[in-house]
C-alpha positions in Angstrom: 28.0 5.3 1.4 28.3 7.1 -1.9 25.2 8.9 -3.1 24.1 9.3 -7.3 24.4 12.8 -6.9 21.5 13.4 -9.3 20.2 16.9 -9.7 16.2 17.1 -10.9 14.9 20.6 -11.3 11.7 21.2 -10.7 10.1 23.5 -13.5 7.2 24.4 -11.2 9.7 27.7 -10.8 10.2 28.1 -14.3 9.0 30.9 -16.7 6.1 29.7 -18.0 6.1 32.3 -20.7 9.5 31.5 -22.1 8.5 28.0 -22.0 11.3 26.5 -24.8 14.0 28.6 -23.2 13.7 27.2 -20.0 14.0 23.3 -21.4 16.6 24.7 -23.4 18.7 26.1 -20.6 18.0 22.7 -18.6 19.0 20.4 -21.2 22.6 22.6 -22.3 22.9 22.0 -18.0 24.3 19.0 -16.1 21.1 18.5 -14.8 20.1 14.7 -14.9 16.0 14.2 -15.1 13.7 17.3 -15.3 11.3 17.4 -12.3 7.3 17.9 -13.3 5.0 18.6 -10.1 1.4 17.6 -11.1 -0.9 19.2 -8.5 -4.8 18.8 -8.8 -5.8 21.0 -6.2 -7.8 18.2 -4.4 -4.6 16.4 -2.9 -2.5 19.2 -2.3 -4.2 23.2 -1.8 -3.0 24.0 -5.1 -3.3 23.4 -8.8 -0.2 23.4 -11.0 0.0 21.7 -14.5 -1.2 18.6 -16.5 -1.2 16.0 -19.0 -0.5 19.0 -21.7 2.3 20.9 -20.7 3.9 17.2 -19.8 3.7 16.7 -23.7 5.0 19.5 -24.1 7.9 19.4 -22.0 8.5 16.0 -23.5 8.5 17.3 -27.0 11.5 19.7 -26.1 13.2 18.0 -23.7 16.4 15.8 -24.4 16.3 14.3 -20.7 13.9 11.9 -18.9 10.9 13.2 -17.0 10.5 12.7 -13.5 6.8 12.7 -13.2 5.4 13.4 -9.7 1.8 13.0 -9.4 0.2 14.6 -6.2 -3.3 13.6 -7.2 -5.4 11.5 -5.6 -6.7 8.5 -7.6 -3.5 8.1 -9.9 -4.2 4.9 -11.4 -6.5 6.7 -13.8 -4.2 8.4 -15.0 -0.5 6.6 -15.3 -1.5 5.5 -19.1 -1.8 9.1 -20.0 1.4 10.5 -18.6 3.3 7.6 -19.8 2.4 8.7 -23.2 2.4 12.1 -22.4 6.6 10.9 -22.3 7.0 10.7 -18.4 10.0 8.5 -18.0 9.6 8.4 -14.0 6.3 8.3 -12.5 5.9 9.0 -9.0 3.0 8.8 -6.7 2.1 9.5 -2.8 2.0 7.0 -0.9 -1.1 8.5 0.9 -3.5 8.7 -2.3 -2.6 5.0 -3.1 -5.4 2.9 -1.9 -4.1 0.0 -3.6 -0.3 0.6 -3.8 1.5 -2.7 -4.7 -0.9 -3.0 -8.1 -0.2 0.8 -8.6 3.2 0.4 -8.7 3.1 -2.7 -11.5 0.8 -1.0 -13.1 3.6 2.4 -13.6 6.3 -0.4 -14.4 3.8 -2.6 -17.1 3.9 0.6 -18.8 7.5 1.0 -19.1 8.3 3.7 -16.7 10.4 3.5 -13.5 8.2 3.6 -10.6 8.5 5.8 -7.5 6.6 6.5 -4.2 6.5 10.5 -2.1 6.1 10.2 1.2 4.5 13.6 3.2 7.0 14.9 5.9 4.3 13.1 8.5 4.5 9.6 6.4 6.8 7.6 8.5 9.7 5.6 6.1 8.6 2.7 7.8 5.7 2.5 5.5 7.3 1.9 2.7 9.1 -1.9 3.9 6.9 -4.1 2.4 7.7 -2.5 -1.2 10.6 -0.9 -1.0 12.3 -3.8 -3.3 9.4 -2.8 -5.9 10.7 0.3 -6.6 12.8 2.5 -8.1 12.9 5.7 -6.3 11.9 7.4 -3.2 11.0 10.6 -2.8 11.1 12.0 0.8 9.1 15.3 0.3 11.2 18.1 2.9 8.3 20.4 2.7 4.5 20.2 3.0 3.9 19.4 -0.7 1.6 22.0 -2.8 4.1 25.1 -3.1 7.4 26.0 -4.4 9.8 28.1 -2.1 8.9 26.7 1.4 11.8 26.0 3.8 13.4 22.5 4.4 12.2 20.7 7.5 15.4 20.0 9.2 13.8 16.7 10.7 13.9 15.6 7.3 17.4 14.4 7.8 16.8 11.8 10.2 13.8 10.7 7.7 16.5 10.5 4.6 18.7 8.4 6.7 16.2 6.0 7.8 15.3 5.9 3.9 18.8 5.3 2.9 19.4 2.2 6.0 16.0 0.9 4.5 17.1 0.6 0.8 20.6 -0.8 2.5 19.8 -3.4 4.4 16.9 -4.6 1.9 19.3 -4.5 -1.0 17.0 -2.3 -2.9 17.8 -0.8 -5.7 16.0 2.2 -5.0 17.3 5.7 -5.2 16.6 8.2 -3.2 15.0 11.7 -3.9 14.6 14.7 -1.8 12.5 17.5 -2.8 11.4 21.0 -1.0 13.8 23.9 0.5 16.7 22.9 -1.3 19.7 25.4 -1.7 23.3 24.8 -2.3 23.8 25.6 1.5 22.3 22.2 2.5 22.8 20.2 -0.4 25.9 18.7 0.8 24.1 17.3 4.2 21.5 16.3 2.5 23.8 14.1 0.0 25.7 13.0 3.3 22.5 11.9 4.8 22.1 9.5 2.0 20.1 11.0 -0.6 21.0 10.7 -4.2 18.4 12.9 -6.6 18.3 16.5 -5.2 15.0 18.2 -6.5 15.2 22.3 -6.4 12.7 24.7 -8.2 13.2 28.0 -6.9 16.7 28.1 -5.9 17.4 27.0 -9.7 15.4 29.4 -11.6 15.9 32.3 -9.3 19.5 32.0 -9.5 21.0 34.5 -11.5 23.2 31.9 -13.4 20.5 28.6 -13.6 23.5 26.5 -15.4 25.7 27.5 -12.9 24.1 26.6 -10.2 22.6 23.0 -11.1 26.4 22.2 -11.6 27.5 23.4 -8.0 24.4 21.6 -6.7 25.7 18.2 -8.6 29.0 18.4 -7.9 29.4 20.0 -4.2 
């Protein structure tokens, strides 16, 4: 198995200050999708960003937006970021009461549609829609903050998700987000993920560029 070898960053790490020069660094890079965490502090112990600075990501950036919601009732909301310029819109599988008609909803609006699942949520929840998606995202940390460290049971998790998408001839890609560094990139890759998501590692580096090229091409 061959993964994408897709590279999201995550601008929850970003300077928020130098806003512009941050897209701008991201879209000179090899990066693929730019990574927006939406956190409502009800879901997950922690509030990040919203429907605004979305827009204005969208406004600068040259590259689609890989939305992920961690809110609960999303459905309220999926019209807004779609024309807020997500191009991806994820959501967790745990604040989906109603999952199937979430996901049509996200692709009736034109945007590929993803599911997270939490480090406890067990891939095999996922079987009964896995063919009506187009990406998911096994979360390697407990979602809510940037710079935790990656669970290494994870691994197992990301190969179950890849023998799920396999043998159901999904078309579904695979994301990994949380404690990602270029010293486990390559296993995670080998494990059968394709879209790496890194925040701090990225924008702590002290060449950004750089470093989202060795993380694609390792």
């Amino acid at each position: 198995m061959i993964s994408k070898k897709l590279v999201s960053p995550s601008i929850l790490s970003a300077d928020f200050g130098n806003l512009h020069k941050e897209i701008d660094m991201l879209n000179n890079s090899c990066a693929d999708w730019i990574h927006l965490d939406v956190m409502d502090g009800v879901f997950v112990p922690n509030i990040s960003f919203g429907l605004p600075v979305v827009k204005a990501v969208s406004n600068l950036a040259v590259k689609p937006l890989d939305v992920h919601l961690m809110i609960v009732n999303p459905e309220k909301y999926a019209e807004k970021f779609c024309k807020a310029g997500a191009s991806i819109l994820t959501v967790q599988y745990e604040a989906c009461v109603h999952l199937h008609g979430m996901i049509q909803q996200i692709k009736s609006l034109g945007m590929k549609a993803g599911i997270s699942l939490n480090p406890h949520t067990p891939v095999s929840s996922v079987e009964n829609i896995i063919n009506d998606i187009d990406l998911l995202l096994i979360m390697s940390v407990n979602p809510g903050f940037g710079g935790q460290k990656f669970i290494p049971k994870s691994l197992d998790k990301i190969r179950q998700a890849r023998e799920l998408v396999t043998c159901s001839d999904s078309g579904a890609l695979i994301e990994v987000d949380g404690g990602i560094y270029i010293e486990n990139a390559e296993a995670i890759y080998s494990a059968g993920a394709d879209v790496l998501v890194s925040g701090n590692a990225i924008f702590s580096a002290s060449n950004p560029e750089k470093y989202i090229e060795k993380l694609k091409y390792i």
